[in-house]
Structure formats: structure tokens, C-alpha cells
NUFIDO-123090 format. One record per residue (C-alpha): residue number from 1; residue in one letter; x, y, z. Coordinates in nm, 3 decimals, padded with zeros to 5 digits. Layout:
  seq  type       c1       c2       c3
  NUM     A        X        Y        Z
...
% end
This chain:
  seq  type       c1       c2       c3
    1     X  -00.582  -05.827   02.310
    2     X  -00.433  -05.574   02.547
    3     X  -00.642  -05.349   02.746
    4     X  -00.488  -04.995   02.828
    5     X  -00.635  -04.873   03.184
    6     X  -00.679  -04.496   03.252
    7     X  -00.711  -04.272   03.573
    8     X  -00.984  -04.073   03.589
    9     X  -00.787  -03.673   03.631
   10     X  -01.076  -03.462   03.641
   11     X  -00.914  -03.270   03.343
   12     X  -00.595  -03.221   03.496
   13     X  -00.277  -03.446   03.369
   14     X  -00.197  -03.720   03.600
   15     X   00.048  -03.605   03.854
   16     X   00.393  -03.746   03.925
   17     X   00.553  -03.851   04.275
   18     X   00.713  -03.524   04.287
   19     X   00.417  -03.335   04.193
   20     X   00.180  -03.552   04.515
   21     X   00.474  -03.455   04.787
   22     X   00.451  -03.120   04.891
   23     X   00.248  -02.825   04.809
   24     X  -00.126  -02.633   04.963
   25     X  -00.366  -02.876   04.721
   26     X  -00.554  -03.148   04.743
   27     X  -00.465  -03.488   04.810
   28     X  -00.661  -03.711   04.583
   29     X  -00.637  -03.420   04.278
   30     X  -00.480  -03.175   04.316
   31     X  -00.655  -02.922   04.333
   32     X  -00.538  -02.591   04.469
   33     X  -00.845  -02.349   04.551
   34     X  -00.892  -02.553   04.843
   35     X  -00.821  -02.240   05.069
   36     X  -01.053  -01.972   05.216
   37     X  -00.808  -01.769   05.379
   38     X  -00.458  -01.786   05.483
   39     X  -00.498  -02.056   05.715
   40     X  -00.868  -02.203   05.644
   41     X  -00.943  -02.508   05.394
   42     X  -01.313  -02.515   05.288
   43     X  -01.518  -02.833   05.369
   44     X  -01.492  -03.002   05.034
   45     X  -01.289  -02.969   04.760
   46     X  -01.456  -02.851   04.477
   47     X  -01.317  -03.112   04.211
   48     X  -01.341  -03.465   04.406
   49     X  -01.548  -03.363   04.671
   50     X  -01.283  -03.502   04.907
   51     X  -01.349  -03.413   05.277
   52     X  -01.064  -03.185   05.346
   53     X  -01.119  -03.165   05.713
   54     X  -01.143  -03.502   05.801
   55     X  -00.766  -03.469   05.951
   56     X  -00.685  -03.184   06.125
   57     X  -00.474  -02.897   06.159
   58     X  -00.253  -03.064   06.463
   59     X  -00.053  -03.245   06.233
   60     X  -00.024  -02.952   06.015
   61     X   00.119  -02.764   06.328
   62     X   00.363  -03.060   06.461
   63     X   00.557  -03.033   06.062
   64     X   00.574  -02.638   06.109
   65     X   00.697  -02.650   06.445
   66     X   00.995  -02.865   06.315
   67     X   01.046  -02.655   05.981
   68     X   01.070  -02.368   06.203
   69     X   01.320  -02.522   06.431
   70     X   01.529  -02.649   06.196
   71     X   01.567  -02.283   06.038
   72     X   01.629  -02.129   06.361
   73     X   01.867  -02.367   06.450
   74     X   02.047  -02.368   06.118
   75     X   02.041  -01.962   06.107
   76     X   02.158  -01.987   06.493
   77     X   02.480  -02.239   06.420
   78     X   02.576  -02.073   06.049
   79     X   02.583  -01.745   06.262
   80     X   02.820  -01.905   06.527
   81     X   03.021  -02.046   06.247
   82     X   03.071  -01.739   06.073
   83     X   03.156  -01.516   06.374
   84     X   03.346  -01.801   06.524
   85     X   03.135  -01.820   06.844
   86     X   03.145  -01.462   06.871
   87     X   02.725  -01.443   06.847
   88     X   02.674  -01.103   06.755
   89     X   02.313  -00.934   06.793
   90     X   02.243  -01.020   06.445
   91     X   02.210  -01.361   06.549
   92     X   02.012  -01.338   06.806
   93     X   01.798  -01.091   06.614
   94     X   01.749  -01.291   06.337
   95     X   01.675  -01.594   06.501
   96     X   01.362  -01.409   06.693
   97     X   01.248  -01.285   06.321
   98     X   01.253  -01.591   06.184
   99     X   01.070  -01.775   06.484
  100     X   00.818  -01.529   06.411
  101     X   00.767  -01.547   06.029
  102     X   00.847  -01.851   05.934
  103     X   00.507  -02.002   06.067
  104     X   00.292  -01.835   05.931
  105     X   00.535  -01.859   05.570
  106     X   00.484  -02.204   05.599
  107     X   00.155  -02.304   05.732
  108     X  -00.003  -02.382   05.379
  109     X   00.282  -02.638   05.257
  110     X   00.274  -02.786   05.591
  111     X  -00.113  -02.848   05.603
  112     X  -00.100  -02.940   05.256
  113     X   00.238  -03.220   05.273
  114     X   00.043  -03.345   05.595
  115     X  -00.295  -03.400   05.460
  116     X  -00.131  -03.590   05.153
  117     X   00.094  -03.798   05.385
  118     X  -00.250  -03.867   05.609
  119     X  -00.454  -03.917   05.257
  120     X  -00.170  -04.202   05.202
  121     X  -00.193  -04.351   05.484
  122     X  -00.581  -04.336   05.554
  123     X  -00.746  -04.291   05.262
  124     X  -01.147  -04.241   05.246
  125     X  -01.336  -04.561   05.313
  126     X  -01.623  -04.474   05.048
  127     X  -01.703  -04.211   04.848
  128     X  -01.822  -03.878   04.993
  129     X  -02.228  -03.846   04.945
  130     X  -02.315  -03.519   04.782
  131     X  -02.536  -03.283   05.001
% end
């Protein structure tokens, strides 16, 4: 007799690997209105009832400080490649603009890769009580 085991998806198909990596949604399903603004996550999400604040926004901040160096730094050397060391104000320019937009660009995949990486590694110990 074989027994064929299913995963409860809350109506949603199950989700790959590539699907659980990256992107603003819940950890445990995926949700995505887990936002109340821009940069705010509600309490709970409305699905699993998952506490989404139980880790917070630091680690969210430490991956978009990186993503924005690594663009700056990549804009900064392609620019000194191209002009051959030249480093026009273009560079420079650019480099300031995309210091300054690329944060706030990328605060929602950040938050959202970071609290499915800290989902992974601590998950919930019980089930969240409703109230």
C-alpha cells in the first residue's frame, strides 16, 4: 500500500527552490500582501498567520547596503574601463544617483530574501496563537 503525503498550500501551488529565494512575500507561503507601505510589513501575515516581525529590519539593511555597493562599485569600475581611467563626471554623477536610489529600489527584495533566509534558519518553535 503506498501512501502519497501532501503539503498543506493554503490554495496556492507548492513553490519551487527558485520560487522560496528571493522576492517581498512571505516565508512559510508566500504570500505577498504582507506590506503596508513601502517599507512596513504588517504584524501577521494574513494566510499563515506567521509573525512577520519576529526578525527585524537590520538584516534587511546589512543585504541592501551590500547590493548597493556592489552596483556602485560595478557602475564606478565599468566607467573607468570604458574611459580608460579617464573618470569623467558621468561617473562620478552616476555613482551618487545610484547610492541614492538604489536603496530604497531594493529594500522590499532585501527584507523579503532576509526574512526567508532567517525563516530557514530559525523557524517558529510553535504555532502562532490567534488573538
Amino acid at each position: 500500500m503506498t501512501r502519497t503525503l501532501t503539503v498543506r498550500t493554503l490554495g496556492r501551488p507548492p513553490q519551487g527552490p527558485a520560487q522560496q529565494r528571493v522576492g517581498p512575500g512571505c516565508p512559510r507561503c508566500g504570500q505577498r500582501r504582507i506590506w503596508q507601505s513601502w517599507i512596513d510589513t504588517i504584524d501577521r501575515c494574513p494566510e499563515c498567520r506567521l509573525d512577520l516581525n519576529r526578525h527585524g529590519w537590520l538584516a534587511a539593511m546589512w543585504l541592501q547596503t551590500w547590493i548597493t555597493i556592489l552596483v556602485v562599485v560595478g557602475w564606478i569600475a565599468t566607467g573607468f574601463i570604458v574611459t580608460s581611467g579617464a573618470g569623467p563626471w558621468w561617473v562620478t554623477g552616476g555613482a551618487i544617483a545610484l547610492a541614492l536610489t538604489t536603496p530604497p529600489l531594493t529594500y522590499r527584495y532585501s527584507k523579503g530574501t532576509m526574512l526567508r533566509i532567517l525563516y530557514r534558519l530559525d523557524p517558529p518553535s510553535s504555532e502562532p496563537a490567534d488573538g
